[in-house]
MMTF fields as JSON, N, C-alpha, C and O atoms, coordinates in Angstrom:
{
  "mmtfVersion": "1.0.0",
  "mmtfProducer": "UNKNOWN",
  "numBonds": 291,
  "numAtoms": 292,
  "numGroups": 73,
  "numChains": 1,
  "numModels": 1,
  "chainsPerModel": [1],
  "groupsPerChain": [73],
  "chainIdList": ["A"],
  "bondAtomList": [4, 2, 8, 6, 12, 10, 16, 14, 20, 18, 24, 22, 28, 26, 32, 30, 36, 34, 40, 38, 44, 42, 48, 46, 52, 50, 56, 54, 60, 58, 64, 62, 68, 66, 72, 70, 76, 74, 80, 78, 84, 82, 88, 86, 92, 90, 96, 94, 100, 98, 104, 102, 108, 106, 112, 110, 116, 114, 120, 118, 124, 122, 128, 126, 132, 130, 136, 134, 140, 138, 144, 142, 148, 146, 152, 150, 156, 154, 160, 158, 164, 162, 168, 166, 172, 170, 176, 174, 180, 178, 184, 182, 188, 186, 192, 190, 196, 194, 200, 198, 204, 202, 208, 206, 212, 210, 216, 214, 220, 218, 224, 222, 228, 226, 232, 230, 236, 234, 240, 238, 244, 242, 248, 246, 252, 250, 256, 254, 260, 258, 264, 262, 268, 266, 272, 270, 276, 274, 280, 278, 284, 282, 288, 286],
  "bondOrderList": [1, 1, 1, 1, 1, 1, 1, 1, 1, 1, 1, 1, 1, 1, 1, 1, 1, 1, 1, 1, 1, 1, 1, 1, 1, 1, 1, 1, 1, 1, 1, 1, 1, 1, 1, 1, 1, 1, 1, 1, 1, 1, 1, 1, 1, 1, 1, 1, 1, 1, 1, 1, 1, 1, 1, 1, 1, 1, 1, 1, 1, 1, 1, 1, 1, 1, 1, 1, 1, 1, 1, 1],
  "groupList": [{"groupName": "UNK", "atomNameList": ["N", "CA", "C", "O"], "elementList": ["N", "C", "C", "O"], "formalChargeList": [0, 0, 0, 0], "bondAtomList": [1, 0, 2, 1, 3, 2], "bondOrderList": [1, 1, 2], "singleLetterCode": "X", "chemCompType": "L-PEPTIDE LINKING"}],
  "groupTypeList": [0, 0, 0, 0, 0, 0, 0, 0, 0, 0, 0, 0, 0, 0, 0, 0, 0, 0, 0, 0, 0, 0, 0, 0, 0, 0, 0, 0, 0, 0, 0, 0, 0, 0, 0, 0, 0, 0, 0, 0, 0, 0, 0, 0, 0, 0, 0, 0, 0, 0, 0, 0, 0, 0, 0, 0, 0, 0, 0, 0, 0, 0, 0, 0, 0, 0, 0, 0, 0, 0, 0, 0, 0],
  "groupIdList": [1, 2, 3, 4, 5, 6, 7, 8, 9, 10, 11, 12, 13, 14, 15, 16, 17, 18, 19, 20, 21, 22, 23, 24, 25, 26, 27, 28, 29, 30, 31, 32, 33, 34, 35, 36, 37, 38, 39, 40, 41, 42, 43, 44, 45, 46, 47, 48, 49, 50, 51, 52, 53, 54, 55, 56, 57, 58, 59, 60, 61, 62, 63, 64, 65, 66, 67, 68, 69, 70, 71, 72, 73],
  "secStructList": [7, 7, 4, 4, 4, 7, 4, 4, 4, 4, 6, 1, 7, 2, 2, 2, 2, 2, 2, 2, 2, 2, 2, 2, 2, 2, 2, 2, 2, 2, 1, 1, 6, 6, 1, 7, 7, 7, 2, 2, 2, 2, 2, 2, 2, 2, 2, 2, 2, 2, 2, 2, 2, 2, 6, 6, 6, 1, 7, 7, 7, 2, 2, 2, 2, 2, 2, 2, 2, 2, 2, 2, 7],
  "xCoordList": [-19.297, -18.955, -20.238, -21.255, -20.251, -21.605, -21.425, -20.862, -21.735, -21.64, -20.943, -20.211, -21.199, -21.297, -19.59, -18.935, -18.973, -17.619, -16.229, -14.998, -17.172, -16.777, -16.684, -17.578, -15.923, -16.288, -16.221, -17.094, -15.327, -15.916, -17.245, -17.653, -18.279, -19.486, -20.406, -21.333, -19.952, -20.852, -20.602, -21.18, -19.889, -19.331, -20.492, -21.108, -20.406, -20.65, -22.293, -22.938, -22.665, -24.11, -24.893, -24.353, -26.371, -26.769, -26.801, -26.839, -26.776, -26.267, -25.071, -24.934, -24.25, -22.914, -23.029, -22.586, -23.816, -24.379, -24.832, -24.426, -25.869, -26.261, -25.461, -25.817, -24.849, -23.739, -23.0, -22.919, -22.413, -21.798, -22.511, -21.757, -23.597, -24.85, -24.472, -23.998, -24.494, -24.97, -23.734, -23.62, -22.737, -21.15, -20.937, -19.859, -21.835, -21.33, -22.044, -21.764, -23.429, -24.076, -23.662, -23.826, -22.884, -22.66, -21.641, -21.85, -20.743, -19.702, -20.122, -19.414, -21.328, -21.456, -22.221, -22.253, -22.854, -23.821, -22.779, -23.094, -21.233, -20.138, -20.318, -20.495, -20.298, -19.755, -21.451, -21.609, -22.36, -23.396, -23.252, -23.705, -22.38, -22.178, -21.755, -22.198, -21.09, -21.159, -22.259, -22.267, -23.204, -24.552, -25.774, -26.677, -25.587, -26.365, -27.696, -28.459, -28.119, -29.735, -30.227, -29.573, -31.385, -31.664, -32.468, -33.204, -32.476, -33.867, -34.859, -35.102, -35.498, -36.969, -37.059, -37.952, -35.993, -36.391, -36.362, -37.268, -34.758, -34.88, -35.998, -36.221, -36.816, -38.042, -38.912, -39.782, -39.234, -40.267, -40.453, -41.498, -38.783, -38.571, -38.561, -38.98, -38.324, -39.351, -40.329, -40.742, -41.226, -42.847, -43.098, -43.753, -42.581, -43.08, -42.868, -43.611, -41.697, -41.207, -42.106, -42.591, -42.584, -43.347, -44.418, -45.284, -44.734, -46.592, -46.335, -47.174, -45.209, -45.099, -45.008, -46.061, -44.534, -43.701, -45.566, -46.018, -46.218, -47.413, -48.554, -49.392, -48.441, -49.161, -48.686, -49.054, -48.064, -47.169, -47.847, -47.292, -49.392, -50.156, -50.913, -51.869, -50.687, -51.851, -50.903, -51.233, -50.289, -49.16, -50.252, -51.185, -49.918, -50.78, -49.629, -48.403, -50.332, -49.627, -49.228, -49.973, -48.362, -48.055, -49.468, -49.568, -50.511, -50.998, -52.654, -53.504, -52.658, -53.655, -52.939, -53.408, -52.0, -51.48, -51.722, -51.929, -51.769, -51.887, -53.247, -53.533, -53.9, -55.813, -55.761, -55.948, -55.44, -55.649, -55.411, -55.981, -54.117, -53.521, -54.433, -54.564, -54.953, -56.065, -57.295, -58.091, -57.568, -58.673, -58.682, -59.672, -57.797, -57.633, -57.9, -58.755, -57.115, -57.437, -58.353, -58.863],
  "yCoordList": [-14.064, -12.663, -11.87, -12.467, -10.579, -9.945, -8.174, -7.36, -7.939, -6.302, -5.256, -4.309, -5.508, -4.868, -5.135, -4.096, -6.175, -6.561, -5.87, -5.907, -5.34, -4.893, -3.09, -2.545, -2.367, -0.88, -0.402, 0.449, -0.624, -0.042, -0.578, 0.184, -1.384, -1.8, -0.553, -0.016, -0.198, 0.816, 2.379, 3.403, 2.325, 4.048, 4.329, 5.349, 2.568, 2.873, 3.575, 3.803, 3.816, 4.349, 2.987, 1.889, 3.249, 1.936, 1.453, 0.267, 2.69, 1.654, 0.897, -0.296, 1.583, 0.787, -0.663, -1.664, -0.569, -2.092, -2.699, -3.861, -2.373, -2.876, -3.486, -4.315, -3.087, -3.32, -4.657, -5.707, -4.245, -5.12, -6.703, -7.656, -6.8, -8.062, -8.368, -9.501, -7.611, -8.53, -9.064, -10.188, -8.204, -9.424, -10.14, -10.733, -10.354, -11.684, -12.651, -13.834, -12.028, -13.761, -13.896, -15.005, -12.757, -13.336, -14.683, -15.861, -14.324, -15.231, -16.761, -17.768, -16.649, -17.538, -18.505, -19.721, -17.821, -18.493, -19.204, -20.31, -18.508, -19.311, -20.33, -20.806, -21.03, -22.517, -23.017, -22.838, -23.601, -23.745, -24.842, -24.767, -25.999, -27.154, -26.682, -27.357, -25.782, -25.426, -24.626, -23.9, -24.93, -24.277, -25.685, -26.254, -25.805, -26.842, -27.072, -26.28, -27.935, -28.277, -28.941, -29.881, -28.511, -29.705, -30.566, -30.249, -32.026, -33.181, -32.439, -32.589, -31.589, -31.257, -30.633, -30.709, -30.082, -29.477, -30.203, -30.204, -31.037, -31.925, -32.845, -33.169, -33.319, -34.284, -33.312, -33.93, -31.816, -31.481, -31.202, -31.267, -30.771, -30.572, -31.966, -31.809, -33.397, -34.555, -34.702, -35.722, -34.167, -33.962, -33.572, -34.175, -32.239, -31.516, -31.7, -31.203, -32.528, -33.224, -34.213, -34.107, -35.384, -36.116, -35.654, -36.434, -34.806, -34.294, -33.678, -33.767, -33.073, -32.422, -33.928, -34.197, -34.432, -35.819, -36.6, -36.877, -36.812, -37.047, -36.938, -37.755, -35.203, -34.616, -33.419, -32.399, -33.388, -32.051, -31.203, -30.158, -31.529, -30.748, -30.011, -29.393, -29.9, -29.522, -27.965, -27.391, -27.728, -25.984, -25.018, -25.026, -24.224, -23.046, -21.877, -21.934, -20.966, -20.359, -18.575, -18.202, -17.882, -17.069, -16.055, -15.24, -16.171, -15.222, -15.657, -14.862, -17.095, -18.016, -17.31, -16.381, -17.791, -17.415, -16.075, -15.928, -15.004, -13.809, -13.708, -13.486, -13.88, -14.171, -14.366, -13.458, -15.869, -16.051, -15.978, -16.424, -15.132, -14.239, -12.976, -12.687, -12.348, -10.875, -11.694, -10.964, -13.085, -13.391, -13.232, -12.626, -13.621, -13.818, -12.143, -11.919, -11.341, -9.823, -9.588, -8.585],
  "zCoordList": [11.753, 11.579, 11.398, 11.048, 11.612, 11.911, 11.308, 12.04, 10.528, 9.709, 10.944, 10.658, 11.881, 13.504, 13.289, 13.214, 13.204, 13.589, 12.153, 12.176, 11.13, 10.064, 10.122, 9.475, 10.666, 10.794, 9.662, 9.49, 8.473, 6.878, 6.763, 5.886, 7.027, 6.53, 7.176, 6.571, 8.55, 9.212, 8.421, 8.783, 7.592, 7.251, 5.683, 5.374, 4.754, 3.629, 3.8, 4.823, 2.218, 2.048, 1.924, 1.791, 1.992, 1.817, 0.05, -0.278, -1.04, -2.12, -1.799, -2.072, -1.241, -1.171, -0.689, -1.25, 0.638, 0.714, 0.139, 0.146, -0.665, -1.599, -3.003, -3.841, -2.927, -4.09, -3.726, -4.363, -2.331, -1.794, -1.273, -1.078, -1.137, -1.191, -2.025, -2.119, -2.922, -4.415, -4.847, -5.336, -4.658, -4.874, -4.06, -4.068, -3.091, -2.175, -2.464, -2.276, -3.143, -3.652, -4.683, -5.192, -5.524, -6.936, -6.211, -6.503, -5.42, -5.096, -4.667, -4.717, -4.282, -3.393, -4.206, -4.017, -5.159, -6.511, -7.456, -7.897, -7.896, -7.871, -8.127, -9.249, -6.759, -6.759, -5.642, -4.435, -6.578, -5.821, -4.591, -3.449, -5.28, -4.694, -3.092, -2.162, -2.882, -1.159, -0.58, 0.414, -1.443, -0.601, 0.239, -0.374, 0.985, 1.494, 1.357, 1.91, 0.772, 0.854, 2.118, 2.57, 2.761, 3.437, 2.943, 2.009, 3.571, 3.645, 3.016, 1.818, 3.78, 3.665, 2.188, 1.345, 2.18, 0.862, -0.483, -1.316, -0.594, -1.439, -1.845, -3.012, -0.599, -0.651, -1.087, -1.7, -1.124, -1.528, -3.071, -3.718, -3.637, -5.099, -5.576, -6.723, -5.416, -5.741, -5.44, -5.991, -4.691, -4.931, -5.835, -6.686, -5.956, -7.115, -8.384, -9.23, -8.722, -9.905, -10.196, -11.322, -9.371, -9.732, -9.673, -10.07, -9.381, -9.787, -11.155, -12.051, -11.307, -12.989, -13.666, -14.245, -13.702, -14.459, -14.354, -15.465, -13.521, -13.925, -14.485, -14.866, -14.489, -15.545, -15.944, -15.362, -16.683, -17.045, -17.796, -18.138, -18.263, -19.148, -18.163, -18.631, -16.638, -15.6, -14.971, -13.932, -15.434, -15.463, -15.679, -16.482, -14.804, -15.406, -16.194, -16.097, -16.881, -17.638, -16.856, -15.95, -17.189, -16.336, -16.282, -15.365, -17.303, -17.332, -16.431, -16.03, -16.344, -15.341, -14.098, -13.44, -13.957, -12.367, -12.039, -10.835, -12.733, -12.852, -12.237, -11.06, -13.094, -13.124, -11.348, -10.538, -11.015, -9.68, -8.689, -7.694, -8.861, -7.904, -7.582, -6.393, -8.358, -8.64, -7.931, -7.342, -7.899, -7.598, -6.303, -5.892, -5.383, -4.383, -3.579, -2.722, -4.03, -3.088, -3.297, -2.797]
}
């Protein structure tokens, strides 16, 4: 289905859309278990688990990340 195939979606304002997004992920956030993961991703959130789980003292803190984010521009 496609917003195009919905003619109330073409009339509203764009808060109205906006409104309306956001109750469809509330819905969809619901029940997570019908949201599909793929492979790739699952294998990468165990990467990243076992690099935390190996050294969990090596985190930077929100205000490091901050720092080196500014470093970068």
């Amino acid at each position: 289905m496609r917003v195009s195939d919905i003619s109330e979606i073409k009339k509203m304002s764009t808060p109205e859309k906006i409104l309306l997004v956001e109750d469809l992920w509330d819905s969809i956030a619901m029940d997570e278990s019908e949201v599909p993961v793929s492979q790739s991703h699952m294998e990468e959130l165990d990467k990243r688990r076992k690099r935390y789980e190996a050294a969990p003292g090596d985190l930077l803190s929100f205000a490091e990340l901050q720092i080196r984010i500014e470093r970068r521009k």
